[in-house]
The first five atom37 places (N, CA, C, CB, O) and aatype in JSON, in Angstrom:
{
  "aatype": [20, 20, 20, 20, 20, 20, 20, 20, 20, 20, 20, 20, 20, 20, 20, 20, 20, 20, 20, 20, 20, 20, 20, 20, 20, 20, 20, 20, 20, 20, 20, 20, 20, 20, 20, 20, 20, 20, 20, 20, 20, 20, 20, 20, 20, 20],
  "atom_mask": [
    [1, 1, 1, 1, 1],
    [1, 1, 1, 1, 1],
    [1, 1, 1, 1, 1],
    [1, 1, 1, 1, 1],
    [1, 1, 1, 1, 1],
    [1, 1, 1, 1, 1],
    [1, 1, 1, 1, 1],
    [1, 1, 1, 1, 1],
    [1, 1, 1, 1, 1],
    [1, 1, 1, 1, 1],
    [1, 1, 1, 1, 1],
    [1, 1, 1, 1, 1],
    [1, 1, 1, 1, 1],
    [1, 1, 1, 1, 1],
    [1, 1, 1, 1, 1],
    [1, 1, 1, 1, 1],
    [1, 1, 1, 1, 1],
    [1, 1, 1, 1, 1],
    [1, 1, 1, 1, 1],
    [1, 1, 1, 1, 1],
    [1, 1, 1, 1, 1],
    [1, 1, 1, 1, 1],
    [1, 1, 1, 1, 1],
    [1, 1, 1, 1, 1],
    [1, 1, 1, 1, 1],
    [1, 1, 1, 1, 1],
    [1, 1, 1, 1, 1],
    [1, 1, 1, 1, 1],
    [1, 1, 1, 1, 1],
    [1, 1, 1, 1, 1],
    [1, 1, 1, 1, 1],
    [1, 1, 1, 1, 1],
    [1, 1, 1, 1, 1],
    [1, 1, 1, 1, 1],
    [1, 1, 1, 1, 1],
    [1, 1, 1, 1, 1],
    [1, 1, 1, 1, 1],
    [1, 1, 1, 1, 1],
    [1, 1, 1, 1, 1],
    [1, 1, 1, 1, 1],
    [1, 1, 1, 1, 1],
    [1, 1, 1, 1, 1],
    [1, 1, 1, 1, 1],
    [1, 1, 1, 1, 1],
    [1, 1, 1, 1, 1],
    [1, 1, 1, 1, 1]
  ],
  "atom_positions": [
    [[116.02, 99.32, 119.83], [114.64, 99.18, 119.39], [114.19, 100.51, 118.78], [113.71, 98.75, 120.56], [114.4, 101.64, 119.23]],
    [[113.44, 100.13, 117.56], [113.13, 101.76, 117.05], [111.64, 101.98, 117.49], [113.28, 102.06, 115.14], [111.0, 100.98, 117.84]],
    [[111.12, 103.07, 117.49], [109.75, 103.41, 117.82], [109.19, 103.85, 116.45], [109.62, 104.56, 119.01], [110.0, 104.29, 115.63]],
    [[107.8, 103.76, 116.13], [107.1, 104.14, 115.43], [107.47, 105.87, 114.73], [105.95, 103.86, 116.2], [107.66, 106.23, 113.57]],
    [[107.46, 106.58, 115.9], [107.96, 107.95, 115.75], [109.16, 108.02, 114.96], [108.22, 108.57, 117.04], [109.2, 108.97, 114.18]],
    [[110.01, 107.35, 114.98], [110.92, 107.32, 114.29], [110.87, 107.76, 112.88], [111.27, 106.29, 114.42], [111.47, 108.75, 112.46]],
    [[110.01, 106.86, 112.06], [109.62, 106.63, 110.77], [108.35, 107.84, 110.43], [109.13, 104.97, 110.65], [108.18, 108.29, 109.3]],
    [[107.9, 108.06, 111.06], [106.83, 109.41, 110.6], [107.73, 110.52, 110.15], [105.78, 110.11, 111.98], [108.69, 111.05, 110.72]],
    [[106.99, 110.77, 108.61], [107.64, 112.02, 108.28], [108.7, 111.69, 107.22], [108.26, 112.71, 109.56], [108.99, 112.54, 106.38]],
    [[109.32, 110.46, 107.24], [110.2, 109.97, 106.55], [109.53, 109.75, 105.1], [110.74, 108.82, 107.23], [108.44, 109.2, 104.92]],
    [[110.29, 110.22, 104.2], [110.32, 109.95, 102.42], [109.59, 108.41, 102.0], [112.27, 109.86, 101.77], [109.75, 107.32, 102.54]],
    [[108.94, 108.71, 101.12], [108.79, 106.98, 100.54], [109.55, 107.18, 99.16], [106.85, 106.26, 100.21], [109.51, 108.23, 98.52]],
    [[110.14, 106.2, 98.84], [110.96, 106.36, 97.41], [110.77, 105.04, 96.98], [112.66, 106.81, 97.44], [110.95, 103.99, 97.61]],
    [[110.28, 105.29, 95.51], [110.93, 104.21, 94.58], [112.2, 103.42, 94.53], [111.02, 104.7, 93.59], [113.3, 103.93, 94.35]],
    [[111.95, 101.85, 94.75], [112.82, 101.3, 94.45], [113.79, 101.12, 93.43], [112.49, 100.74, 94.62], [114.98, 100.84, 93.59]],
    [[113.04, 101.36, 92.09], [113.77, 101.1, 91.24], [113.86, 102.78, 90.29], [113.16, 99.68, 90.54], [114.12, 102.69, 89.09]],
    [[113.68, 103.98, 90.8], [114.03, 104.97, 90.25], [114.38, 105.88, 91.21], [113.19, 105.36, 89.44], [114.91, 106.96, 90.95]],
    [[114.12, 105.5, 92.27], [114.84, 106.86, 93.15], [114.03, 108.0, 93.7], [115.85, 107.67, 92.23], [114.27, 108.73, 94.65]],
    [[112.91, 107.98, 92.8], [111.83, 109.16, 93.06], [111.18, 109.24, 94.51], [110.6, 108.96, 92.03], [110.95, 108.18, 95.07]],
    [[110.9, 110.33, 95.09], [110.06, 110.74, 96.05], [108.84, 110.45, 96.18], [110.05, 111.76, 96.09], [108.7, 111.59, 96.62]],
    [[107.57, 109.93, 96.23], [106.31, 109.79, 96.05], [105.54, 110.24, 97.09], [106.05, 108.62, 95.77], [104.47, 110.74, 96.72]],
    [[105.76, 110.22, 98.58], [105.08, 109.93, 99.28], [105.92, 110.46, 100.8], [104.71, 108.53, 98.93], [107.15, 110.51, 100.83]],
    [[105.03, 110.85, 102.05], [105.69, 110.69, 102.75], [105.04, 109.69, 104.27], [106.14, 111.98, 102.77], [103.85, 109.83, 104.56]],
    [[105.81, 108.85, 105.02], [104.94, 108.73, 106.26], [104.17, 109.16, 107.1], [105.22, 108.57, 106.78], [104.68, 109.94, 107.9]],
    [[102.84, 108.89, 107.26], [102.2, 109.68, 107.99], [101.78, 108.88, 109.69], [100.94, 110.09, 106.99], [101.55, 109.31, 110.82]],
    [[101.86, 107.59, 109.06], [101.54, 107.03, 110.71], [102.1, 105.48, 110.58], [99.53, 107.03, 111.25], [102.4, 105.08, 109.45]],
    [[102.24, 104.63, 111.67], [102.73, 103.34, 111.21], [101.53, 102.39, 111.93], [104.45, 103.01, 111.72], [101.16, 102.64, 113.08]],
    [[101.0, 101.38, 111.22], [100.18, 100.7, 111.68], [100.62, 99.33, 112.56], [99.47, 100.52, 110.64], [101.33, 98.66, 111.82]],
    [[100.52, 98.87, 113.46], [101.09, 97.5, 114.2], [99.77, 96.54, 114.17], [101.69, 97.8, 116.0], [98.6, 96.88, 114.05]],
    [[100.26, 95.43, 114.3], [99.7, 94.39, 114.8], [99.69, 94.04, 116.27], [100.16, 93.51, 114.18], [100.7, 93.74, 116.91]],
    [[98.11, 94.12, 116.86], [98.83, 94.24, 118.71], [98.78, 93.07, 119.04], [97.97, 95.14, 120.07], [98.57, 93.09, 120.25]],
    [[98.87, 91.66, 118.58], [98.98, 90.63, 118.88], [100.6, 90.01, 118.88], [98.05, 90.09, 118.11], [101.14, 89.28, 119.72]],
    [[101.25, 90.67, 117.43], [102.94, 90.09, 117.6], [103.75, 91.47, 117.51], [103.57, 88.86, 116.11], [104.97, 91.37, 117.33]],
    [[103.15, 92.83, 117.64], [104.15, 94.12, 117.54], [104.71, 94.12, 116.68], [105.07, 94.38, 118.36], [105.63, 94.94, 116.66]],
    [[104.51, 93.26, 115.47], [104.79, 93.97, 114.22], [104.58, 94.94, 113.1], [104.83, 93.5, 113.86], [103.39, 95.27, 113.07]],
    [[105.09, 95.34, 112.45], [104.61, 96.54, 111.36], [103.55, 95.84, 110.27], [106.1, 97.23, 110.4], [103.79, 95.11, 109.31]],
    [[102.49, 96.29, 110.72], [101.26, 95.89, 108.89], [101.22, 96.79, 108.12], [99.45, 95.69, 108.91], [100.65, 96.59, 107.04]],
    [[101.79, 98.01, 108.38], [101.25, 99.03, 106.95], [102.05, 100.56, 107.62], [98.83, 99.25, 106.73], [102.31, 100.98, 108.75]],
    [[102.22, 101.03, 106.3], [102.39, 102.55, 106.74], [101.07, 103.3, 106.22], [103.85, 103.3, 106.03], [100.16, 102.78, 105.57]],
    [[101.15, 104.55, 106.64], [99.75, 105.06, 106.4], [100.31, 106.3, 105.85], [98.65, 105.21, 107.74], [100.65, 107.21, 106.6]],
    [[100.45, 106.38, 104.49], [101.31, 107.9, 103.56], [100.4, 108.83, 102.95], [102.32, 107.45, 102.07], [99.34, 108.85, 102.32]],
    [[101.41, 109.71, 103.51], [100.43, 111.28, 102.51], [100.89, 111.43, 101.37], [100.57, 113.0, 103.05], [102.09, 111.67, 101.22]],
    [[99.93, 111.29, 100.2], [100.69, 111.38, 99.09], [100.47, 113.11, 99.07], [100.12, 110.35, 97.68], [99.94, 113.95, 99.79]],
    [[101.3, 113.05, 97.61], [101.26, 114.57, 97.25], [100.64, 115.05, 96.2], [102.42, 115.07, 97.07], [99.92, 114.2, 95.66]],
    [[100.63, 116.14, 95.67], [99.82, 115.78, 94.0], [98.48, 116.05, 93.95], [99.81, 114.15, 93.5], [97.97, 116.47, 92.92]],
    [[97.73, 115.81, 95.13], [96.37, 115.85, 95.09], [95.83, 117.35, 95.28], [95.85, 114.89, 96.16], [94.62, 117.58, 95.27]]
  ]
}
């Protein structure tokens, strides 16, 4: 089982070019079925 922590911090990349955009900043769940609804990313750039 992976934990949330896992994925914080981790790269967001383009699917279809490869590029960097973004990184994880938090993971959002659903507390009714413990699934993933959203990541919450820091972009960069700004």
């Amino acid at each position: 089982m992976r934990k949330g922590s896992d994925v914080i911090g981790k790269p967001v990349v383009s699917y279809d070019t490869g590029d960097r955009f973004a990184r994880v900043k938090d993971v959002i769940f659903d507390q009714n079925t413990d699934q993933v609804v959203a990541f919450l990313i820091e972009e960069s750039g700004f």
